[in-house]
C-alpha positions as CSV (number, residue, x, y, z in Angstrom):
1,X,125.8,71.4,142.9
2,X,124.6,70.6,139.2
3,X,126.1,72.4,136.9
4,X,123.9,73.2,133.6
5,X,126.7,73.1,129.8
6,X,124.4,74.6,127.6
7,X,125.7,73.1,124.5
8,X,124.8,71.0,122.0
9,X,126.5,67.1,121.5
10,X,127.6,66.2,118.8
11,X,125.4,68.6,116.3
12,X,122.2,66.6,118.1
13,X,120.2,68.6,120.5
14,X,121.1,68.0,124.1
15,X,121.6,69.9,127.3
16,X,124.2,68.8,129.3
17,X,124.3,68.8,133.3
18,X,127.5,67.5,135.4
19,X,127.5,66.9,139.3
20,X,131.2,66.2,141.0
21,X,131.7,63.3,142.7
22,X,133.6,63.5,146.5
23,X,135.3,62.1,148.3
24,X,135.3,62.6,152.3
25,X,138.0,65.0,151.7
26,X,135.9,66.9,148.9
27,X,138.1,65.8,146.6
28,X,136.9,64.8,143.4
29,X,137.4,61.3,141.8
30,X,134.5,61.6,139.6
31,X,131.0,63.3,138.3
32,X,128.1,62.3,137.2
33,X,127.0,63.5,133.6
34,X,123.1,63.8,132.8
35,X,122.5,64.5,129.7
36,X,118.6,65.6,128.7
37,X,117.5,65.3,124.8
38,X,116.0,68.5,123.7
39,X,115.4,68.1,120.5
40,X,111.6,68.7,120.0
41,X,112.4,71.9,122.0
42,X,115.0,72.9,119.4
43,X,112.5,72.0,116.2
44,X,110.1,74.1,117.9
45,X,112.0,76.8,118.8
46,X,113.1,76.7,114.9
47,X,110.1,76.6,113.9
48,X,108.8,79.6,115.8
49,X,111.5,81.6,114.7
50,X,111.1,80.9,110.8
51,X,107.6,81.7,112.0
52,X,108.1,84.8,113.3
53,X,110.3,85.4,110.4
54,X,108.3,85.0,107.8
55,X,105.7,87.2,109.5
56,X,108.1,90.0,110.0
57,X,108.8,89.8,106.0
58,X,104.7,89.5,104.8
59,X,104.1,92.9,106.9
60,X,107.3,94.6,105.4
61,X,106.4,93.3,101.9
62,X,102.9,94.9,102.9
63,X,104.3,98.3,104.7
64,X,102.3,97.5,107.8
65,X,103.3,98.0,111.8
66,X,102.2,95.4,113.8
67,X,101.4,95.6,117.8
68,X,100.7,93.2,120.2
69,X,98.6,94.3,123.5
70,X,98.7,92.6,126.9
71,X,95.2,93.4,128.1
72,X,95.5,93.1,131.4
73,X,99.2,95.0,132.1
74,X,98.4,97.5,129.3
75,X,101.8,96.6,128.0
76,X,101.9,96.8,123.8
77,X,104.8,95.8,121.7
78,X,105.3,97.7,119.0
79,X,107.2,96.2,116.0
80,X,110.0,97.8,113.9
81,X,107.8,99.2,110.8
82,X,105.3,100.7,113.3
83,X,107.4,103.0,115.0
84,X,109.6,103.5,111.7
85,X,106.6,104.7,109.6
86,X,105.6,107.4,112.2
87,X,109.5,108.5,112.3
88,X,110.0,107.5,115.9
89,X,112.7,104.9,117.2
90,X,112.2,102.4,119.9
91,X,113.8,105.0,122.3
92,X,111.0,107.4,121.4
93,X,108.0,104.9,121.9
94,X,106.9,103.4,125.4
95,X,105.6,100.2,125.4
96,X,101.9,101.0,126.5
97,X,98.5,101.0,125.2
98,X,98.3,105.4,127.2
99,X,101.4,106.6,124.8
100,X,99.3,105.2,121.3
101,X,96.4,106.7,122.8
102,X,98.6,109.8,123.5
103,X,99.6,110.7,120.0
104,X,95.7,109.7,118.3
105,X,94.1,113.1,116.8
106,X,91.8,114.0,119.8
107,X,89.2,114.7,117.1
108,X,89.5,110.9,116.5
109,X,90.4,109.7,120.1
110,X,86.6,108.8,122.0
111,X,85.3,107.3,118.4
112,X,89.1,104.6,118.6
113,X,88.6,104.1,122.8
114,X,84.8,102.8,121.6
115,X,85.5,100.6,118.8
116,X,89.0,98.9,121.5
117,X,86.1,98.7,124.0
118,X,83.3,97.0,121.7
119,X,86.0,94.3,120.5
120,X,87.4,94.1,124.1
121,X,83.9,93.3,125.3
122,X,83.5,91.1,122.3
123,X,81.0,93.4,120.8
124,X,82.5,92.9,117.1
125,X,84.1,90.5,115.8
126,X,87.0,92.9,114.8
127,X,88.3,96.2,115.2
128,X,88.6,98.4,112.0
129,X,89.5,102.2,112.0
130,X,90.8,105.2,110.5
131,X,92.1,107.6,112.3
132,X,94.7,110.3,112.3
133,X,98.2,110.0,114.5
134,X,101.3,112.1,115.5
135,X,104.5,111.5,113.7
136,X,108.0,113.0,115.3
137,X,108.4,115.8,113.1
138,X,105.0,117.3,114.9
139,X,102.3,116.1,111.8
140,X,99.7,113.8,111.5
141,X,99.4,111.2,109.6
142,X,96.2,109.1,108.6
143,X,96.3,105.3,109.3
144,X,94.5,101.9,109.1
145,X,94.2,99.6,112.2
146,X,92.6,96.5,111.9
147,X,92.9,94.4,115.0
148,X,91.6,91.5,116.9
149,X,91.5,89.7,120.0
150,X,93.6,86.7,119.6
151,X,93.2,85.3,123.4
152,X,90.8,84.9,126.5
153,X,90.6,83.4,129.9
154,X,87.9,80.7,130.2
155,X,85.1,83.4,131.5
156,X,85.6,85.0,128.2
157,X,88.1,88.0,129.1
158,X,90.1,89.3,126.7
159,X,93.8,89.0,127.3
160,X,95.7,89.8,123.9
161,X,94.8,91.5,121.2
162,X,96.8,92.1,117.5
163,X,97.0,94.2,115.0
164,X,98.5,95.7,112.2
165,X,98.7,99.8,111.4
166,X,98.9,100.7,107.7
167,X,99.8,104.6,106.3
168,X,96.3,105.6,104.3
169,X,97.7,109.3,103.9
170,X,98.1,109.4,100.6
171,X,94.5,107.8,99.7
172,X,93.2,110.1,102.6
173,X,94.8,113.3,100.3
174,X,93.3,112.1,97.2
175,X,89.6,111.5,99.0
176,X,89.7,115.2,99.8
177,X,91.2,116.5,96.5
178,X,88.3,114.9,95.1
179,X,85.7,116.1,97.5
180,X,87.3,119.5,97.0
181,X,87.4,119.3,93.0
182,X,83.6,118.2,93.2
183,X,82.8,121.1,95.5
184,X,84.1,123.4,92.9
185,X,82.4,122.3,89.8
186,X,79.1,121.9,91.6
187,X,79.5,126.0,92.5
188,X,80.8,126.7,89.1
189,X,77.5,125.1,86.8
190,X,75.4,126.2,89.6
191,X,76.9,130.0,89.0
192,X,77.0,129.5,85.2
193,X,73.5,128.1,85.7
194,X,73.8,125.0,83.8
195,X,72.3,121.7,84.2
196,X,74.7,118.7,84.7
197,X,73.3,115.2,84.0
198,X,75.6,112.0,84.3
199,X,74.0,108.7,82.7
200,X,75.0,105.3,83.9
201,X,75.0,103.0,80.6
202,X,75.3,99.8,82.1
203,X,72.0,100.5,84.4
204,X,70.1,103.1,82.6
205,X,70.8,105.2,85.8
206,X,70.9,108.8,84.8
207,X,72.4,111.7,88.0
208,X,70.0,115.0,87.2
209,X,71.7,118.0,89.4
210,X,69.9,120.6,91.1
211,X,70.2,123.1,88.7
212,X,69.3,120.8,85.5
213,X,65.9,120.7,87.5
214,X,65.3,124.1,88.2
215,X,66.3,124.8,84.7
216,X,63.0,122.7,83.5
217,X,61.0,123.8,86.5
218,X,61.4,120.9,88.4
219,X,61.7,120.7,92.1
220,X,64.7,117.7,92.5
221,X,61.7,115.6,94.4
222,X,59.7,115.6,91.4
223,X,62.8,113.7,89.0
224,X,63.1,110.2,88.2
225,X,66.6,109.2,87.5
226,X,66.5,107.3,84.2
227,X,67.3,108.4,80.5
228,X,63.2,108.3,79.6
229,X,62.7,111.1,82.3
230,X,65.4,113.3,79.5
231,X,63.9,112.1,76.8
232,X,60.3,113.0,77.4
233,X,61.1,116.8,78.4
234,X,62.9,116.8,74.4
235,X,60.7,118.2,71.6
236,X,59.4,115.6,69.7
237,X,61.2,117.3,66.4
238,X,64.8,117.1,68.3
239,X,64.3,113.6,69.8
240,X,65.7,111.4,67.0
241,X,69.0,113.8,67.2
């Protein structure tokens, strides 16, 4: 029986295998030594590594969570920084594509499984979403996936598919503090009744708000958005001012 050293000779990359020689007695006076030059396996090996390497550092330089989903099993590996920036630990995650779909918002859930599908069924070219997921401590937290399917059989049928997860929380909190902070001065000119105009130097666009055309008995259809609309409603004695 062969018998596989899995060392290297002499620094150089080899795999050793020795086979005993006998003798009619079985005992041995001898072996036979094969060695097999692996060297090109090594390099490559190497190289993959570094690879993989340098690809773990460029997503944690980023602060993105990468996964990886066999199509066909369901099976998704999820890296480090993906289940880290949730607060879960690889004891916390299962490997499959029904857990990440098990901790989507639900408000979000039907609008994600569409866009997987479209790109699955090469639909679009790549998948792009935002979409709120459960951490550990029991809140959600706002994310962007951007994805694609990196493999398929010779029919066309997606086998892999790749992506990367980045936190957007924070630029999700701003969005509605702004949309919040809007909200509130439209409600306070509108009960103060005062007209809000916002001109756009670089394009002569000028913003007229509701109330600045009811103030001038204007219905907002009736208003073109440029600074000679303003001008024209100004007496002729105030213009130059």
């Amino acid at each position: 029986v062969t018998t596989p050293v899995d060392e290297e000779l002499l620094g150089r990359g080899y795999k050793f295998y020795t086979a005993p020689l006998l003798d009619e007695n079985t005992k041995a006076w001898g072996a036979v030594i094969i060695l097999n030059d692996i060297s090109d396996i090594k390099r490559a090996e190497k190289a993959l590594k570094d690879s993989e390497m340098q690809l773990k550092l460029a997503l944690d330089g980023a602060d993105e969570g990468l996964w990886d989903l066999n199509i066909k099993t369901g099976e998704v590996y999820y890296s480090e920084k993906w289940a880290s920036m949730l607060g879960y630990t690889y004891s916390d995650i299962q490997p499959t594509l029904d857990f990440f779909f098990s901790i989507v918002h639900p408000a979000d859930l039907e609008s994600l499984k569409h866009l997987f599908l479209e790109n699955i069924e090469d639909k679009l070219p790549a998948l792009e979403a935002e979409f709120r997921i459960l951490t550990k401590n029991a809140t959600y937290k706002w994310v962007l996936s951007r994805g694609k399917v990196v493999e398929r059989d010779r029919s066309g049928k997606a086998l892999r598919m790749i992506g990367t997860h980045i936190d957007i929380t924070g630029r999700k909190v701003q969005e509605e503090e702004l949309v919040q902070n809007e909200n509130r001065l439209k409600l306070a000119l509108e009960g103060a009744k005062e007209g809000l105009w916002d001109w756009h130097i670089p394009t002569g666009y000028v913003y007229y708000s509701h109330s600045y055309a009811e103030n001038i008995g204007y219905d907002q259809s009736e208003i073109f958005y440029n600074l000679r609309f303003r001008e024209e409603k100004i007496h002729p004695d105030d213009l130059p001012l």
